[in-house]
N, CA, C and O atoms as CSV, one atom per row, in Angstrom:
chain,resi,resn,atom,element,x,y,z
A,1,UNK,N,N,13.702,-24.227,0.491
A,1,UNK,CA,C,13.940,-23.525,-0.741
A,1,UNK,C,C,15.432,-23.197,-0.814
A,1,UNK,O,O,16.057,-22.862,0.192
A,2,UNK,N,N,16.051,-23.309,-2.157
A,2,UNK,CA,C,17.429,-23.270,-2.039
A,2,UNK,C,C,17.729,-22.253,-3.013
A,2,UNK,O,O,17.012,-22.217,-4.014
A,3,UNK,N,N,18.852,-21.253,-2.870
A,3,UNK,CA,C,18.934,-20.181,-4.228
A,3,UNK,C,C,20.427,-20.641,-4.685
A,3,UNK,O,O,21.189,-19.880,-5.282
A,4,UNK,N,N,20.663,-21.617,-4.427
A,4,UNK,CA,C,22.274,-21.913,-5.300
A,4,UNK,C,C,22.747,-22.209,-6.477
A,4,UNK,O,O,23.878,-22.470,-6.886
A,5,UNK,N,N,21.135,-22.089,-7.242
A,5,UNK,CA,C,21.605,-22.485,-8.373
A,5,UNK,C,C,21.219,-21.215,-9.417
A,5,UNK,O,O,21.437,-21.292,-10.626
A,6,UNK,N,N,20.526,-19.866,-8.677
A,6,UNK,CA,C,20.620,-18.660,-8.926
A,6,UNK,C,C,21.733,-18.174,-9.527
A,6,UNK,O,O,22.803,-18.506,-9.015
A,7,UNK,N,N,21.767,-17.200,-10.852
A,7,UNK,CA,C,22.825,-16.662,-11.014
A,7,UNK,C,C,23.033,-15.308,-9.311
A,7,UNK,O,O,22.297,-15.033,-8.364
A,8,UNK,N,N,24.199,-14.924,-9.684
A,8,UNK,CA,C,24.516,-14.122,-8.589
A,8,UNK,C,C,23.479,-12.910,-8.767
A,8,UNK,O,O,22.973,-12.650,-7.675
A,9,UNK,N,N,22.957,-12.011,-9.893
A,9,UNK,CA,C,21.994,-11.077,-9.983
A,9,UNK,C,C,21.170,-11.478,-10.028
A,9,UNK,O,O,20.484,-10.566,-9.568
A,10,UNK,N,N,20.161,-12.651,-10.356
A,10,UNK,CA,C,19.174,-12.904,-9.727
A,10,UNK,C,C,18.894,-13.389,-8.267
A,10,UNK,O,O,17.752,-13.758,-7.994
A,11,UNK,N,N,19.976,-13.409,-7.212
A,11,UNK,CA,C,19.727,-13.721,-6.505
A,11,UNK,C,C,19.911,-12.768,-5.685
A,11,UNK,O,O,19.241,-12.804,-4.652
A,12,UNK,N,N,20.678,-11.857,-5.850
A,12,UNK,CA,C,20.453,-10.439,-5.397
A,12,UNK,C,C,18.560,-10.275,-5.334
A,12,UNK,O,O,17.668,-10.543,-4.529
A,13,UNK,N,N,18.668,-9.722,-6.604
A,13,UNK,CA,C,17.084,-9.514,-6.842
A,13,UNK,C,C,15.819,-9.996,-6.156
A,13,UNK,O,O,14.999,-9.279,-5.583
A,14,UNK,N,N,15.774,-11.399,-6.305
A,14,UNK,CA,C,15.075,-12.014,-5.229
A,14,UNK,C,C,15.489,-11.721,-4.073
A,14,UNK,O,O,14.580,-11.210,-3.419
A,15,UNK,N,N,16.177,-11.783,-3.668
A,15,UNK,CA,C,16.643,-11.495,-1.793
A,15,UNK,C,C,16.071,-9.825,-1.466
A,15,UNK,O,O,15.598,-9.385,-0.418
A,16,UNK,N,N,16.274,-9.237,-2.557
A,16,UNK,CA,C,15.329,-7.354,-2.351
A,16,UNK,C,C,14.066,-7.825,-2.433
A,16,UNK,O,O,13.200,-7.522,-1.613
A,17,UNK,N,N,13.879,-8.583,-3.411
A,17,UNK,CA,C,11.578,-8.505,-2.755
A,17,UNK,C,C,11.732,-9.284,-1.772
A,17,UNK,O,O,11.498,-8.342,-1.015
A,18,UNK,N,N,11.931,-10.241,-0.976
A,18,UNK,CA,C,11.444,-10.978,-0.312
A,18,UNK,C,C,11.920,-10.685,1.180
A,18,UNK,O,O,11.639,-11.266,2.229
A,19,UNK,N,N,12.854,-9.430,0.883
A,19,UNK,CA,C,13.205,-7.988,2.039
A,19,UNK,C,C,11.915,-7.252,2.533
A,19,UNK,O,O,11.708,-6.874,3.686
A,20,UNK,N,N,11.254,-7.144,1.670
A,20,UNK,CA,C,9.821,-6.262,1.699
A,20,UNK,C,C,8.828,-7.032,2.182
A,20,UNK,O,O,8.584,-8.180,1.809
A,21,UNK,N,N,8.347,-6.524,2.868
A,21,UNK,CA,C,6.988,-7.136,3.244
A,21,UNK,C,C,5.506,-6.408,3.062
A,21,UNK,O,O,5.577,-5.228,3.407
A,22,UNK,N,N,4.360,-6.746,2.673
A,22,UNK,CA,C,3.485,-5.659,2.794
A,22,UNK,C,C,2.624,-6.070,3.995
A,22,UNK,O,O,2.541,-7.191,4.497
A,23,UNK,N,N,1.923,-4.802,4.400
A,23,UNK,CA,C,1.363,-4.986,5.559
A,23,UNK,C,C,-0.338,-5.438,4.730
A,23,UNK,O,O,-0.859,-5.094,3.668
A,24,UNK,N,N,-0.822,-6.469,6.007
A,24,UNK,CA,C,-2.177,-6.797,5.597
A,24,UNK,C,C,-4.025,-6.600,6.153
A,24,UNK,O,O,-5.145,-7.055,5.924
A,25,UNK,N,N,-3.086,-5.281,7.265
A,25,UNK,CA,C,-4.141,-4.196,7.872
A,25,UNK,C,C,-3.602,-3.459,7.984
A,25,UNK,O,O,-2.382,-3.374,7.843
A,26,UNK,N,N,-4.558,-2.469,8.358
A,26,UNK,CA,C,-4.033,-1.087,8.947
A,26,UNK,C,C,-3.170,-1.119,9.901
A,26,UNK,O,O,-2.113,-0.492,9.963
A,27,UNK,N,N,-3.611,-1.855,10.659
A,27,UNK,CA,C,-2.883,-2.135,12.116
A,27,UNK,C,C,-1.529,-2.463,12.152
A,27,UNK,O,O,-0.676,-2.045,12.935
A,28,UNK,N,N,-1.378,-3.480,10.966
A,28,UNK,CA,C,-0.029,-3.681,11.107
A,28,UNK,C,C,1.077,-2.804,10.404
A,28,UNK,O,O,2.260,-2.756,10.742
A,29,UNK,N,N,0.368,-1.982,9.159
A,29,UNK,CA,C,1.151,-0.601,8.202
A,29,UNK,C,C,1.551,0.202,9.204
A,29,UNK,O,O,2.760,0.332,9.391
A,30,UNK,N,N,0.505,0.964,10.124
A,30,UNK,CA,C,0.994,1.767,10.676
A,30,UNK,C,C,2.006,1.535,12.056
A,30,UNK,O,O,2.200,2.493,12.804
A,31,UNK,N,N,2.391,0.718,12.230
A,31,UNK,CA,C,3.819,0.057,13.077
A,31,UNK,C,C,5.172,0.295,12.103
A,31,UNK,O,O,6.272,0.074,12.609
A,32,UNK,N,N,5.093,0.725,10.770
A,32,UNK,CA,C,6.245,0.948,10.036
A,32,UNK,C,C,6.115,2.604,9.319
A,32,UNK,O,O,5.085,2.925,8.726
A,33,UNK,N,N,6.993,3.322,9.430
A,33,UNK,CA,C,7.140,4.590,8.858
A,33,UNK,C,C,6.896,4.576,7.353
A,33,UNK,O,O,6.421,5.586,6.834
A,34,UNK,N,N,7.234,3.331,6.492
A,34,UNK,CA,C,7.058,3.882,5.099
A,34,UNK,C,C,5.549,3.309,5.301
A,34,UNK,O,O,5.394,2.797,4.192
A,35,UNK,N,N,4.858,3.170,5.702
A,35,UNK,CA,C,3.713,2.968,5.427
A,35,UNK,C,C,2.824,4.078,5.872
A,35,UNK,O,O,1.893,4.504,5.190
A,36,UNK,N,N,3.204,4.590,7.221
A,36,UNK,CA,C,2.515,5.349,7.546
A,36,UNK,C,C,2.874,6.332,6.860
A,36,UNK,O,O,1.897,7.079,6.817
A,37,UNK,N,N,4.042,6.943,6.072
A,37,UNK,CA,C,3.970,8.171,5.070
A,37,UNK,C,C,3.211,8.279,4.384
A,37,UNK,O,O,2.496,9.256,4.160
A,38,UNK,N,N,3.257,6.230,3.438
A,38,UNK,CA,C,2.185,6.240,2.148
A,38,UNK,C,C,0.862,6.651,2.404
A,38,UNK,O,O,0.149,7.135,1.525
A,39,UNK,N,N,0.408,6.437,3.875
A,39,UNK,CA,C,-1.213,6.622,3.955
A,39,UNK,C,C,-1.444,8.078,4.114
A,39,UNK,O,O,-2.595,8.407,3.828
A,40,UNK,N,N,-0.616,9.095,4.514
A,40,UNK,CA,C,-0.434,10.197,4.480
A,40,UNK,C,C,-0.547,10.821,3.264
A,40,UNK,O,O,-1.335,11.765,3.206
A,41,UNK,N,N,0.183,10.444,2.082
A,41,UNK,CA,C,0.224,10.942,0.808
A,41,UNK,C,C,-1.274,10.878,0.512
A,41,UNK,O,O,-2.048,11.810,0.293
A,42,UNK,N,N,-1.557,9.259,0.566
A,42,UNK,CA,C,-2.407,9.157,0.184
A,42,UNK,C,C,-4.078,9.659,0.337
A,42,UNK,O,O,-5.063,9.562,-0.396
A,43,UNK,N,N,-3.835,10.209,1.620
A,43,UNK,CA,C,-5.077,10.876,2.631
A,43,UNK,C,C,-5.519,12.638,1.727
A,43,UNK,O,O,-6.396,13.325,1.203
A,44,UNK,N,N,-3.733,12.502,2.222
A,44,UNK,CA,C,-3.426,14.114,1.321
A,44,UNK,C,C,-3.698,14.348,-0.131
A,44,UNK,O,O,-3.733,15.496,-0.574
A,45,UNK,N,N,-3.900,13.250,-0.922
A,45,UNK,CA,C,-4.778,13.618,-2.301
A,45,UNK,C,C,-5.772,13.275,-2.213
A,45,UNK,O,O,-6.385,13.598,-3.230
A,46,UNK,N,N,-6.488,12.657,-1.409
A,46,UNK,CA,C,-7.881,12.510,-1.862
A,46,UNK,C,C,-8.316,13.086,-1.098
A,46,UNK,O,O,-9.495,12.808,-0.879
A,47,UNK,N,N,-7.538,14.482,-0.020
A,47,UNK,CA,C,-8.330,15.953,0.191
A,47,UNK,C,C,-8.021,16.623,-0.261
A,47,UNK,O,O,-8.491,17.646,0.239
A,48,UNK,N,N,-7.188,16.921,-1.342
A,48,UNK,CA,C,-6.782,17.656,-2.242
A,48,UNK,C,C,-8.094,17.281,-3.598
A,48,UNK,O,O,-8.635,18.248,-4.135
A,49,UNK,N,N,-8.302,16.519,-3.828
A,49,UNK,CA,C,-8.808,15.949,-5.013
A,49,UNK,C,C,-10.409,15.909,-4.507
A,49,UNK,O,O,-11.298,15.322,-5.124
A,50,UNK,N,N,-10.533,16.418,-3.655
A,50,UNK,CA,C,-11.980,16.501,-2.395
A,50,UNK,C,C,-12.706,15.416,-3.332
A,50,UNK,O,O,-13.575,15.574,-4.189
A,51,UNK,N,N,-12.123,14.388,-2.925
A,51,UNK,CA,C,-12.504,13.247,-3.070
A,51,UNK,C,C,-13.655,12.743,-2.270
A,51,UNK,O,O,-14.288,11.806,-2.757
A,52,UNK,N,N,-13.958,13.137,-1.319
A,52,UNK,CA,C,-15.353,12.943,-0.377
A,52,UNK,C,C,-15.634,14.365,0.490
A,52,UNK,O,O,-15.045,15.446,0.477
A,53,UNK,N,N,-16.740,13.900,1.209
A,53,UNK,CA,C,-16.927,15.306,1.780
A,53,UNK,C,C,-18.270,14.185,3.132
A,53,UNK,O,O,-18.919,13.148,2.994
A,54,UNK,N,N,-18.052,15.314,4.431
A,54,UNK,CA,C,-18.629,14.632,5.460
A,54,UNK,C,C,-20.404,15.111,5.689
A,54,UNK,O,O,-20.824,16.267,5.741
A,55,UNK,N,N,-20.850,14.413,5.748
A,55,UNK,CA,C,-22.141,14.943,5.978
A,55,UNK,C,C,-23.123,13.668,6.906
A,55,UNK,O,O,-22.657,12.677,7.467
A,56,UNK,N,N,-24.077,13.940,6.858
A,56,UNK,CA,C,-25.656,13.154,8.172
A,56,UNK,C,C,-26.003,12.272,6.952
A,56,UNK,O,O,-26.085,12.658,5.786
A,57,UNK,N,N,-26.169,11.179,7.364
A,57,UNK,CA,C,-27.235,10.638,6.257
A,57,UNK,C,C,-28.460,10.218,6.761
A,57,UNK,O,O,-28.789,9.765,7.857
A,58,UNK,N,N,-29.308,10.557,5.332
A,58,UNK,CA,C,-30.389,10.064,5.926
A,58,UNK,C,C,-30.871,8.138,6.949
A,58,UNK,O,O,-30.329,7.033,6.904
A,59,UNK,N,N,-32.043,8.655,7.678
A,59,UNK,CA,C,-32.005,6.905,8.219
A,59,UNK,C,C,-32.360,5.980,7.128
A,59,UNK,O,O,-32.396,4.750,7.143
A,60,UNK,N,N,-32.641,6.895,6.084
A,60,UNK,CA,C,-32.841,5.369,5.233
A,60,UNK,C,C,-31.639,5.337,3.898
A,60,UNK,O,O,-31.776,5.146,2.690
A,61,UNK,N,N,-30.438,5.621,4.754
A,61,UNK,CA,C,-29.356,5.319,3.505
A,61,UNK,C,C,-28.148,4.637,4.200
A,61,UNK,O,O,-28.137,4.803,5.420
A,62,UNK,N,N,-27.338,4.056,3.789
A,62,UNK,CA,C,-26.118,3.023,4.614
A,62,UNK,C,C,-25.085,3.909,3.612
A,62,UNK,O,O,-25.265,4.271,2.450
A,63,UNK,N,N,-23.778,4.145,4.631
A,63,UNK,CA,C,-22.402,4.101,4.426
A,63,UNK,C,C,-21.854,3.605,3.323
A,63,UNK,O,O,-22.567,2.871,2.639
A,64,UNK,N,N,-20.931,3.789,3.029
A,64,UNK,CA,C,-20.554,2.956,1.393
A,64,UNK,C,C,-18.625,2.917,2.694
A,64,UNK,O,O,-17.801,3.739,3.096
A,65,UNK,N,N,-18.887,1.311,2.812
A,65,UNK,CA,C,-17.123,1.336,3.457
A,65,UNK,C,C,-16.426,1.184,2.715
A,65,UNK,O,O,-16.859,0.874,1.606
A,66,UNK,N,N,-14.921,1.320,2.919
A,66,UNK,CA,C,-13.706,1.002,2.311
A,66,UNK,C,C,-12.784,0.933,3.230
A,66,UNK,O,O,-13.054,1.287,4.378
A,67,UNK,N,N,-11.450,0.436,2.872
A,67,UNK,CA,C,-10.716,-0.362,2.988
A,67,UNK,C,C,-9.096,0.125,2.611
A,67,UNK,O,O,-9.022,0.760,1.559
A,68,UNK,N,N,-7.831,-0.089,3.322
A,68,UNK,CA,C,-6.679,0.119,3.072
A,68,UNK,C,C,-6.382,-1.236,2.524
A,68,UNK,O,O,-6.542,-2.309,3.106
A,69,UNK,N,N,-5.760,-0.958,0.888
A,69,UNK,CA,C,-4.908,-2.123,1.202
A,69,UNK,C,C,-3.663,-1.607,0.301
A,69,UNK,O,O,-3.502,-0.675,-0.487
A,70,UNK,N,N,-2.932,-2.568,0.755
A,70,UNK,CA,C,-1.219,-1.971,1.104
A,70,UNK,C,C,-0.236,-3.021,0.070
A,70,UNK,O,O,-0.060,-4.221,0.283
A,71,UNK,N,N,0.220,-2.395,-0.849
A,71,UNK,CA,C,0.843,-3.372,-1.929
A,71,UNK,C,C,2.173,-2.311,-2.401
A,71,UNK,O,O,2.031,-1.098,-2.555
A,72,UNK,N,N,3.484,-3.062,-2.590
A,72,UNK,CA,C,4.244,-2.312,-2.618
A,72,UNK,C,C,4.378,-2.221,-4.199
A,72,UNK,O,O,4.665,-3.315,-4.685
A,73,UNK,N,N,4.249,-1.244,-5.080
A,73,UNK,CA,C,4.895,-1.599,-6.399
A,73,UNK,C,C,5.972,-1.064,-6.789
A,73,UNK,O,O,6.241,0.137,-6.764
A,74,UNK,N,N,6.821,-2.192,-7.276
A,74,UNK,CA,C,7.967,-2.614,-8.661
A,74,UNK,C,C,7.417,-1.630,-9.966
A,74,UNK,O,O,6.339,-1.347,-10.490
A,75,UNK,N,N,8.889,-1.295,-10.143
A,75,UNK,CA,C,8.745,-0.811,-11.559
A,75,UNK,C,C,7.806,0.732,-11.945
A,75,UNK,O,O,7.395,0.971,-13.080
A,76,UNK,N,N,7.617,1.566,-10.867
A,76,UNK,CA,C,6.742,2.802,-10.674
A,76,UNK,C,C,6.948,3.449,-11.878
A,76,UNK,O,O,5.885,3.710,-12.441
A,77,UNK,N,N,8.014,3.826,-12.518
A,77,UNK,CA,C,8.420,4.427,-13.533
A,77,UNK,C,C,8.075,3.925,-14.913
A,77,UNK,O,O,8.122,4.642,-15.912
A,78,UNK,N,N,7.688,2.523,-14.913
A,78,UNK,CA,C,7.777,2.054,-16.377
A,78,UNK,C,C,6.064,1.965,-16.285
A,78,UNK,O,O,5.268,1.885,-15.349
A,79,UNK,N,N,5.914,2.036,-18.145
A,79,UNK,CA,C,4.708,2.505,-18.660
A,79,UNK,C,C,3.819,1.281,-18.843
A,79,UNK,O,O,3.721,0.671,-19.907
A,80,UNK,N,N,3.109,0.938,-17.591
A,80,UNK,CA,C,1.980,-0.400,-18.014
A,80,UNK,C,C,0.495,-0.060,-18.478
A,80,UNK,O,O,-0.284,-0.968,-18.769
């Protein structure tokens, strides 16, 4: 892949995302500090927002799992 025929600000630009990486487990987010903040924030509102709550379940009911996943977004400020 070649960027030489990039103007000079787009090639800035591209060279900042492709700086970033996102992580594609847990395992590997929490080896980096901005990730492990984000999961922090993120822990921290959805006990703020008592978003779940711990309890026994019965034997005849299953878990409902979930999942981290880790995506960096562009553009936080603008209105999509």
């Amino acid at each position: 892949m070649s960027y030489k025929n990039l103007s000079p600000s787009y090639k800035s630009f591209v060279m900042s995302l492709s700086s970033h990486v996102e992580a594609n487990t847990y395992f590997e987010a929490v080896k980096h500090d901005c990730w492990r903040k984000a999961i922090q924030c993120e822990i921290f509102a959805l006990e703020s927002n008592q978003t779940w709550e711990t309890l026994v379940l019965p034997k005849d009911k299953a878990t409902i799992d979930s999942k981290w996943v880790f995506k960096i977004k562009y553009k936080v400020d603008a209105d999509n």
